[in-house]
C-alpha positions in Angstrom: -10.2 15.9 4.6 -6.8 17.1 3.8 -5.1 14.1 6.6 -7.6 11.3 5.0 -6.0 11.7 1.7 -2.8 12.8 2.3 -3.1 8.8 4.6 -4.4 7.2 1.6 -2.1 8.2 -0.9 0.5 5.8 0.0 -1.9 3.4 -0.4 -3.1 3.7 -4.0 0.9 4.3 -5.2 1.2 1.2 -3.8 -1.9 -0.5 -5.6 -0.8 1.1 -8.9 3.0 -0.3 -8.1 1.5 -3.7 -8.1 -0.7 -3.6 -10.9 2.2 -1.4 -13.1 4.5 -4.5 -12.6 1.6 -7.6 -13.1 2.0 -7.5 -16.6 3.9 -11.2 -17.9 6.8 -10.8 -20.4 9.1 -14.1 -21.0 12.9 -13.3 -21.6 15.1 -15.1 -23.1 18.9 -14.6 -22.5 21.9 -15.3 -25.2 25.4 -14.4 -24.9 27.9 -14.3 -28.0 31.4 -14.8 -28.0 33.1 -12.6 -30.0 36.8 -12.7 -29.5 39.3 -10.9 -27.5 37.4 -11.8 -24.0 34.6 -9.8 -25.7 31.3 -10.8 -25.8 27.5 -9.4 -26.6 24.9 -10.3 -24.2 21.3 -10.3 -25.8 18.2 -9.9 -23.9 14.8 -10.6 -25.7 11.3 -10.1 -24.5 8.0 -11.8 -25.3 5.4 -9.5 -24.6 1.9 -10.7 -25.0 -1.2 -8.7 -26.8 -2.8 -6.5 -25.9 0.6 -5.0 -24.0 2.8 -3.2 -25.9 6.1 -1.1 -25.8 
């Protein structure tokens, strides 16, 4: 019993790996000068319902 889950436990991490990274969010990238070779980067998300953070 012990070898038959310790085989199958790679197998559901790797299920809930899938699953934990199927959820859709649309970026949207700016970047803003602001002088002196400086400049902000913004990263924005569009997550859609029922998902949240």
């Amino acid at each position: 019993m012990y070898k038959l889950i310790r085989s199958l436990l790679p197998v559901v991490a790797a299920f809930l790996a899938v699953t934990a990274g199927a959820q859709n969010a649309a970026w949207k990238s700016t970047v803003e000068p602001l002088g002196d070779n400086a400049y902000r980067i913004v990263l924005e998300a569009s997550i859609p319902q029922p998902y949240h953070m």
